[in-house]
C-alpha positions as CSV (number, residue, x, y, z in Angstrom):
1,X,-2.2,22.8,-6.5
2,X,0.2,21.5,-9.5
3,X,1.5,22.0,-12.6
4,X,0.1,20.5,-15.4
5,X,0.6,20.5,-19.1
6,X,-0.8,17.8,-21.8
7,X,0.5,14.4,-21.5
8,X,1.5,14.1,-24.6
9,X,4.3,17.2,-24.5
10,X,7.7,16.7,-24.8
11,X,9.6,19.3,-23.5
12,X,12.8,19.9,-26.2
13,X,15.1,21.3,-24.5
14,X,14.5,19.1,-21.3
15,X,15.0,15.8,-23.3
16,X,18.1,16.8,-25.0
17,X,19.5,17.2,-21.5
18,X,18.6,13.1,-20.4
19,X,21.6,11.7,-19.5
20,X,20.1,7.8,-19.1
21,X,18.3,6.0,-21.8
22,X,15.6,2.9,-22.3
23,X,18.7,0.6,-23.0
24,X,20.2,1.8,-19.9
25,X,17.2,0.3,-18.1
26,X,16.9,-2.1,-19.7
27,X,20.8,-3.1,-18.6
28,X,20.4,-2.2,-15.0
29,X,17.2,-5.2,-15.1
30,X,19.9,-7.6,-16.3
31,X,22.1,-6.1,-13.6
32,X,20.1,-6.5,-10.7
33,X,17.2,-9.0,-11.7
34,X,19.1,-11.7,-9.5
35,X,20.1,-9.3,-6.8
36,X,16.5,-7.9,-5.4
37,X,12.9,-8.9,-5.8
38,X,10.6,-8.5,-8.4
39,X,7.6,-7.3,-6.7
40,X,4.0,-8.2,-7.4
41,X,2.1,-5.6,-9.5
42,X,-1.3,-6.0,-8.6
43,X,-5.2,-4.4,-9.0
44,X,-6.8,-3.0,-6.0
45,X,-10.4,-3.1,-6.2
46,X,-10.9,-1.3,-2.9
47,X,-9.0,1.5,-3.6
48,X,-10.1,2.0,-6.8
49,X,-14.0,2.0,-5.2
50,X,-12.3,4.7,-2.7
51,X,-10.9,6.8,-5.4
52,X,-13.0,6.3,-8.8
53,X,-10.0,5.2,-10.9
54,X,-8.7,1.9,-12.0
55,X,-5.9,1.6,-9.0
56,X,-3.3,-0.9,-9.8
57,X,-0.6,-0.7,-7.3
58,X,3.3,-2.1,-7.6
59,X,4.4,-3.2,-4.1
60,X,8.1,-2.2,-3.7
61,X,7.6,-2.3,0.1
62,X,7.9,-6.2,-0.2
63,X,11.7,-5.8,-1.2
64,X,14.0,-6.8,1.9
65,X,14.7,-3.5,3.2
66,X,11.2,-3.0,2.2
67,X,11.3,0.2,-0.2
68,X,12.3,0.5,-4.0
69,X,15.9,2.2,-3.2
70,X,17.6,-0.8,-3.4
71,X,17.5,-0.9,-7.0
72,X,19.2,1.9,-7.9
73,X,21.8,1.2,-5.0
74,X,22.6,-2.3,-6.3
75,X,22.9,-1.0,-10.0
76,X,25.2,1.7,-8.8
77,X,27.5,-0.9,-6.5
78,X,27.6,-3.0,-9.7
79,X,29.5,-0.8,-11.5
80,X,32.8,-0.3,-8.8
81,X,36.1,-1.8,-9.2
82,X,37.4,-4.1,-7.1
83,X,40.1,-0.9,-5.6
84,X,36.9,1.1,-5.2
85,X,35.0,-1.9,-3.1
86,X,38.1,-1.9,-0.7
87,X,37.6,1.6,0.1
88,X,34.1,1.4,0.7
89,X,31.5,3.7,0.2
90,X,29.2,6.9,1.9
91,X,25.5,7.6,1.4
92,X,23.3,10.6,2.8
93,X,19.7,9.4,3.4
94,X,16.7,10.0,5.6
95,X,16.2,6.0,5.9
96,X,15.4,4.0,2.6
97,X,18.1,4.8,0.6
98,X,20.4,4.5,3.9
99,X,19.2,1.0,4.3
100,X,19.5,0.0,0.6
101,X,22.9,0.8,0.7
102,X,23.7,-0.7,3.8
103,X,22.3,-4.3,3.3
104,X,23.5,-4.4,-0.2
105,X,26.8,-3.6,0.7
106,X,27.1,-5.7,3.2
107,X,26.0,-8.7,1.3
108,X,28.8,-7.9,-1.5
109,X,31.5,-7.0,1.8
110,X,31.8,-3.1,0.4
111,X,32.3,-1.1,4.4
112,X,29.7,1.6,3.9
113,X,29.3,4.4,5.8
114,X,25.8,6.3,6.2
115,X,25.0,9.6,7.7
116,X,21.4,10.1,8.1
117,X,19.3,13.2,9.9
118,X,19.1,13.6,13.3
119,X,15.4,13.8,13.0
120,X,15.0,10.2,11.0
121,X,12.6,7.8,12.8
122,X,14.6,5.5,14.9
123,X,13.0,2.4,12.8
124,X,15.5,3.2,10.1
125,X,18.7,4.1,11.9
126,X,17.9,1.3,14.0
127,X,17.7,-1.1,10.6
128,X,20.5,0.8,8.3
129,X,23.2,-0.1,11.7
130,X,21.4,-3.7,12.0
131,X,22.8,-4.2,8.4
132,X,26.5,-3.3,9.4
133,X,27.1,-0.1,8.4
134,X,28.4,2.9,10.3
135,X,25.5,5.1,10.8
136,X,26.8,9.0,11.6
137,X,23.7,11.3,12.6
138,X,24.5,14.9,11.6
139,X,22.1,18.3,11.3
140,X,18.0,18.1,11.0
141,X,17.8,17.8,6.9
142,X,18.7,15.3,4.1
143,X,20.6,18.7,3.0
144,X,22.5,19.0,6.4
145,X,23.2,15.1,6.0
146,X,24.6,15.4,2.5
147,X,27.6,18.2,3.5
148,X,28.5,16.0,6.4
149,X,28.7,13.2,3.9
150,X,30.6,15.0,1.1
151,X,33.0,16.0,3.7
152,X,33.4,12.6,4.9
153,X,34.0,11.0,1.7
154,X,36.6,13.9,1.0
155,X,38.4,13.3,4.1
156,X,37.9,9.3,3.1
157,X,38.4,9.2,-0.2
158,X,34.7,7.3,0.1
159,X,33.0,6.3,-2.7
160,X,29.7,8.4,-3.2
161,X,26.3,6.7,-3.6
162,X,24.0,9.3,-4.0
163,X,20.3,8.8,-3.6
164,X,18.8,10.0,-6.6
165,X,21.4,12.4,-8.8
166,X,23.2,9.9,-10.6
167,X,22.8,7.8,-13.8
168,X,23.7,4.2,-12.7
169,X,20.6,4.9,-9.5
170,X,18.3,6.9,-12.3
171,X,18.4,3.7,-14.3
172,X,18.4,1.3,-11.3
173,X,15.0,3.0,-10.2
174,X,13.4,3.5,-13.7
175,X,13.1,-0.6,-13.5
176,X,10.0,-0.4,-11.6
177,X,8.1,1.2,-14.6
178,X,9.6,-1.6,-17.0
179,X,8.1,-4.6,-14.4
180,X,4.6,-2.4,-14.0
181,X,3.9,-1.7,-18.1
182,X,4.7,-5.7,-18.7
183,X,1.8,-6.6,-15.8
184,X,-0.3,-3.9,-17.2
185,X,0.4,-2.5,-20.3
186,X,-2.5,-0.6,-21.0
187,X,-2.2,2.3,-18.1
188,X,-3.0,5.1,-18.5
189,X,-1.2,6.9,-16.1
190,X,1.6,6.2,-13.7
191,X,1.6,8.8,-10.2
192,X,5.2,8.7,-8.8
193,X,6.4,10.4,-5.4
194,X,8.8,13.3,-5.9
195,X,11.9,14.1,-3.1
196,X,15.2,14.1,-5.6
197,X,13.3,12.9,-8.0
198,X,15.5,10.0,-9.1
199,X,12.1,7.7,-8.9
200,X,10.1,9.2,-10.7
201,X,13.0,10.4,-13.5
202,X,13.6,7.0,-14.3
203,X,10.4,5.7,-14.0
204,X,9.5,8.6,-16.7
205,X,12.0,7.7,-19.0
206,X,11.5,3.6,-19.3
207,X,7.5,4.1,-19.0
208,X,7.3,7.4,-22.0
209,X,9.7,4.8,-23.7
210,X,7.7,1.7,-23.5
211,X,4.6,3.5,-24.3
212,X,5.0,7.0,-25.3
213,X,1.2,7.9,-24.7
214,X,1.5,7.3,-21.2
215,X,1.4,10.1,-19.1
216,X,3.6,10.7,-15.6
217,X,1.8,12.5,-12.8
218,X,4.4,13.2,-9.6
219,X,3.6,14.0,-6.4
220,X,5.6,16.3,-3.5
221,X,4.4,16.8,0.4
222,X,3.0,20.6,0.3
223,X,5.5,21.3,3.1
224,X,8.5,20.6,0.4
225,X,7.5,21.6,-3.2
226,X,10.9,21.6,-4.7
227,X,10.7,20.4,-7.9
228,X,7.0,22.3,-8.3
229,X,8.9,25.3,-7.3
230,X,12.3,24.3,-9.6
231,X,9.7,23.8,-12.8
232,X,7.2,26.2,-12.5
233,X,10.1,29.2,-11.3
234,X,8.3,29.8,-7.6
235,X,9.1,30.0,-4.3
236,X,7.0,28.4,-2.2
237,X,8.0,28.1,1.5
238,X,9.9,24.6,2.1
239,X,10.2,23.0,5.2
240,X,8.1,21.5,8.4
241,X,7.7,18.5,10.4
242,X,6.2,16.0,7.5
243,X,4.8,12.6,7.5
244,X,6.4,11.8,4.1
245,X,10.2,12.4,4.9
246,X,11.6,10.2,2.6
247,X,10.8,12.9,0.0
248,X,11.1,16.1,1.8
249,X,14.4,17.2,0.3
250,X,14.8,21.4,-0.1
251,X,17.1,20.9,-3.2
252,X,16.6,18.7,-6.3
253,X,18.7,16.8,-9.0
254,X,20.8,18.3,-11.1
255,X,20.5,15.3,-13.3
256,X,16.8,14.7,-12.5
257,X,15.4,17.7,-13.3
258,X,15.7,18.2,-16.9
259,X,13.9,14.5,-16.9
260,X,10.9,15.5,-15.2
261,X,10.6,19.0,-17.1
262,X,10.6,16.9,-20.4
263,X,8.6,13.8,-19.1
264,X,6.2,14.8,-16.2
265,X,3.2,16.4,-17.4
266,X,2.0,17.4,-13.8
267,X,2.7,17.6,-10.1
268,X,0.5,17.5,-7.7
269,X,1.0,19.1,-4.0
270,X,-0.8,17.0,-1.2
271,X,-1.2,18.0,2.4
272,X,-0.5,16.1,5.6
273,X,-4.1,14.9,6.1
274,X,-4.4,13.7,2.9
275,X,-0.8,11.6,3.8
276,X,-2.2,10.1,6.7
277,X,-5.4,9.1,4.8
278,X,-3.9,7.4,2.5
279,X,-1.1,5.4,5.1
280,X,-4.5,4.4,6.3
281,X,-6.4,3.5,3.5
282,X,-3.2,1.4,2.6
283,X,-3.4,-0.5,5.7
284,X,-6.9,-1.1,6.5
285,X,-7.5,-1.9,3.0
286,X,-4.6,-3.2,1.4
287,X,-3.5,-4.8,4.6
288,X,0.1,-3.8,3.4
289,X,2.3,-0.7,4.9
290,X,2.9,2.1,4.1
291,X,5.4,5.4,5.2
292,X,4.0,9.0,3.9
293,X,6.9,9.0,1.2
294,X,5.2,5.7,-0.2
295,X,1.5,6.7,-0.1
296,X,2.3,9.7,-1.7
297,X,0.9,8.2,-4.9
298,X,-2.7,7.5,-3.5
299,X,-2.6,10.5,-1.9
300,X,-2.5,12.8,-5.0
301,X,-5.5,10.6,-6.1
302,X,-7.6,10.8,-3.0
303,X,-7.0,15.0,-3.2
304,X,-7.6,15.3,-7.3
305,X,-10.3,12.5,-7.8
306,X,-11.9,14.2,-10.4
307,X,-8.6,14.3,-12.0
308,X,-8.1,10.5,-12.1
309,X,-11.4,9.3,-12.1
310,X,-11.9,6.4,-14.6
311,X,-8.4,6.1,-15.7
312,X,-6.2,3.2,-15.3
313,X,-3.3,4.4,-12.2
314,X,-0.8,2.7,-11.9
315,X,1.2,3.8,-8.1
316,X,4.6,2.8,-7.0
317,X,4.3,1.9,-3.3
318,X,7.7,3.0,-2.3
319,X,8.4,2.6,1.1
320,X,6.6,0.7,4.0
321,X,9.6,1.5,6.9
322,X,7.3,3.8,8.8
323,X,7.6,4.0,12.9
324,X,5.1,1.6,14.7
325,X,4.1,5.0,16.9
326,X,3.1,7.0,13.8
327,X,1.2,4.7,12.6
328,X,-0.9,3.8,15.5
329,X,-1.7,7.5,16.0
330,X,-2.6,7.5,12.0
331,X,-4.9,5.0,12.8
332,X,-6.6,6.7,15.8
333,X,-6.5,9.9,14.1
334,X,-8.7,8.6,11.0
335,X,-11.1,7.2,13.1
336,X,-11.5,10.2,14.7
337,X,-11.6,11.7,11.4
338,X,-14.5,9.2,10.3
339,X,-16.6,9.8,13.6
340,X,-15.9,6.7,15.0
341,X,-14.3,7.5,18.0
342,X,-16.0,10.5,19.5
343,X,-16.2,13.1,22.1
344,X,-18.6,14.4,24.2
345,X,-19.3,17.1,27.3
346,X,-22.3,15.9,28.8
347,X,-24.0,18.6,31.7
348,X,-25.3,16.0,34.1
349,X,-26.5,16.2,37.8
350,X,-24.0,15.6,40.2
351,X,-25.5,13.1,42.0
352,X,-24.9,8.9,42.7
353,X,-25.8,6.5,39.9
354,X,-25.9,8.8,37.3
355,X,-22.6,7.8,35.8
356,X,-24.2,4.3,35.8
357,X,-27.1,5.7,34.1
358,X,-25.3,7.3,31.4
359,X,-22.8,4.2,30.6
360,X,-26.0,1.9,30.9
361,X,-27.5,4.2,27.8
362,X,-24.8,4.4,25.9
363,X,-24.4,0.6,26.2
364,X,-28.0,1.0,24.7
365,X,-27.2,2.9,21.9
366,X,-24.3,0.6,20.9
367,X,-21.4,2.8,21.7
368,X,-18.4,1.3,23.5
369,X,-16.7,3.5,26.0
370,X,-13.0,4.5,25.9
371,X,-12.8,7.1,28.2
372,X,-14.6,9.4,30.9
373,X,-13.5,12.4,32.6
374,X,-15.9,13.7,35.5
375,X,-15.3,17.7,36.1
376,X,-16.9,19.5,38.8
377,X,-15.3,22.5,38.9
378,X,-16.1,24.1,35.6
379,X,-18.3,27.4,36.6
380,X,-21.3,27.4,33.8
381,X,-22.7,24.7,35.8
382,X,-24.5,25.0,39.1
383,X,-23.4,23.6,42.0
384,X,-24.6,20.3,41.6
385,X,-24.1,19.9,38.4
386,X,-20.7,18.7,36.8
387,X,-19.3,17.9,33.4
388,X,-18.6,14.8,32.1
389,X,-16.3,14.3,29.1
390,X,-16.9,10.5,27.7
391,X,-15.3,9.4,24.4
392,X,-17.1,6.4,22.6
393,X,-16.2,4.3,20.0
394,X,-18.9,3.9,16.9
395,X,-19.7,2.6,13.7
396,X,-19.8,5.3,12.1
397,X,-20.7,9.2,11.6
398,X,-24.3,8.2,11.4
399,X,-24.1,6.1,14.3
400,X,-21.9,9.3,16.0
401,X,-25.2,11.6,15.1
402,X,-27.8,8.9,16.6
403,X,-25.7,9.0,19.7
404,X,-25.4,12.8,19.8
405,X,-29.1,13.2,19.4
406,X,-30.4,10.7,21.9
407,X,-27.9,11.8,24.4
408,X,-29.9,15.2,23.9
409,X,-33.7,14.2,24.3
410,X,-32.0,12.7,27.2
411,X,-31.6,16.2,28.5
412,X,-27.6,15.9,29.1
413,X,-26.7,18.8,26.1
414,X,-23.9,17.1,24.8
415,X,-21.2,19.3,23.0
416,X,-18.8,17.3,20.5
417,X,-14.7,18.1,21.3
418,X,-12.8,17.9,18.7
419,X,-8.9,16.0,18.9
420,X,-7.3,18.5,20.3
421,X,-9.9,19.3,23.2
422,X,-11.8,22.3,21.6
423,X,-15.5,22.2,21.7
424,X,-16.8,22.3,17.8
């Protein structure tokens, strides 16, 4: 699913609507080169055997609150007066952008106040409080955050950081591109995650600038196509639980839009699975986190690989503030997804030893058990027969099959359950 278009094209209209510039990049890097890291931009062999392209990846989960946001929250903090500082300032953010604010802030002694989703992982209200600012938790959206927050600063007279729909974050953000095309100027494309789409607006702009051939792919969960619905004029459903919720926003910039109708030549939808797969891929093979919002990129290239196979990609890892829980269920869910943890419902005869048998031959096979369940009372057995659910660990799918078949000739007719208990 996306929306696609030549990279080349420049949408007109779109363009004459940009309200930040090269030179205004180029400004915020002098603003904020001292004040956060420039992270490595590196090639990644591995992925790029996973995927078929050229996978060069930039590795903004190595900033100190660990995800690009704090660019564009430093670049907009420059620019307040000293009566402005002393009244402090309010941000609305599922997490990244929350923490951005509330580390920078701290660190140049602005009070700043945050109100974040009740629904954000506990990882990052835990870390946007641990860097002193006042954390208020308010309605189950980014949108539900934001009226709380605009009512706040009204009631305040706060200053208001947004996350993505203003020109001072726009250029803060669009950085990223600037450091990526001097590592690796000859990419061919860059694939940005979309939420507000202040990322991947500025990352447009500085990137089409520095190279004009370039072309800019974004990316959106399936579950929260807003800008594919705000470009293309559809309505697809927006909302669910999502991995990626550091870009699951229902409403997009006003600012930021008209950038990506000129700049982006395509967005690309990706699904949960394809979330988790890459969260994983990220980890096992990078050996570097990653939250949904920040695999996003690899994502989009692991669901279109025809689309980017051997071309130069350049992704933005984003964000690596994802909950320890999530990601050890990731894990355990990709292995099951690769066969190498595995279920199976043996029919066996209820009887002493044989569960000694069975674990002795599966010791033979070289799967390591994880977990049995005897059942006796299931009623397409006889009497004295039983059921025994046992879930092994393997190498892999072939491995999985060996296992499946030898259990078989063994005359135990295994049946494979799937993850959520369902025979397949």
């Amino acid at each position: 699913m996306r929306c696609r278009g030549p990279a080349s094209r420049i949408n007109a209209e779109g363009l004459r609507r940009v309200t930040v510039t090269l030179a205004d990049i180029e400004a915020a890097r002098r603003t904020i080169g001292a004040q956060v890291l420039r992270t490595p931009m590196l090639p990644a062999p591995k992925l790029s055997a996973l995927t078929g392209a050229e996978v060069w990846v930039k590795y903004e989960n190595l900033q100190v609150t660990n995800s690009f946001k704090e660019r564009g929250a430093v670049n907009k903090l420059a620019t307040l007066s000293a009566a402005d500082r002393a009244r402090g300032v309010i941000a609305m953010s599922a997490g990244n952008h929350a923490q951005a604010v509330a580390y920078h802030a701290r660190r140049l002694r602005i009070p700043a106040t945050i109100v974040m989703p009740v629904t954000t992982p506990f990882v990052k209200v835990a870390a946007t409080e641990a860097y002193g600012a006042r954390v208020v938790l308010h309605g189950e959206t980014v949108s539900d955050a934001q009226e709380r927050a605009e009512a706040l600063a009204a009631e305040s007279g706060l200053v208001w950081v947004h996350p993505y729909d203003d020109p001072h974050v726009i250029a803060g953000q669009g950085t990223i591109a600037a450091e990526m095309l001097e590592a690796a100027p000859d990419l061919d494309v860059l694939v940005v995650p979309i939420g507000g789409g202040g990322l991947i607006a500025g990352n447009a702009i500085a990137a089409r600038g520095l190279n004009p051939a370039i072309e800019i792919v974004g990316v959106e969960c399936a579950l929260y196509p807003s800008m594919f619905n705000a470009l293309k004029g559809e309505s697809r459903a927006i909302g669910g639980p999502t991995l990626a919720e550091g870009i699951a926003v229902k409403n997009v910039g006003e600012l930021t839009r008209p950038i990506v109708r000129a700049l982006v030549s395509d967005i690309v939808l990706v699904e949960e699975a394809q979330l988790e797969r890459a969260v994983n891929a990220f980890l096992t093979l990078q050996k570097t986190m990653a939250e949904g919002a920040g695999a996003a990129g690899l994502a989009a290239l692991l669901a279109n690989a025809e689309r980017f196979h051997g071309r130069k990609v350049g992704l933005i890892l984003c964000g690596g503030n994802i909950d320890p829980r999530i990601l050890a269920s990731i894990m355990v869910r990709e292995l099951e997804r690769g066969n190498q943890i595995v279920s199976f419902r043996l029919t066996i005869p209820d009887r002493p030893g044989v569960l000694g048998v069975i674990a002795t031959r599966l010791g033979q096979l070289g799967a390591n058990i994880l977990e049995v369940d005897h059942r006796r009372l299931f009623l397409d057995v006889p009497a004295k027969g039983a059921k025994l659910d046992v879930t092994v660990e393997t190498r892999d799918a072939a491995h999985a099959d060996e296992i499946d078949a030898a259990l078989a000739a063994d005359g135990y007719r295994p049946q494979r359950i799937d993850a959520g208990g369902a025979m397949e």
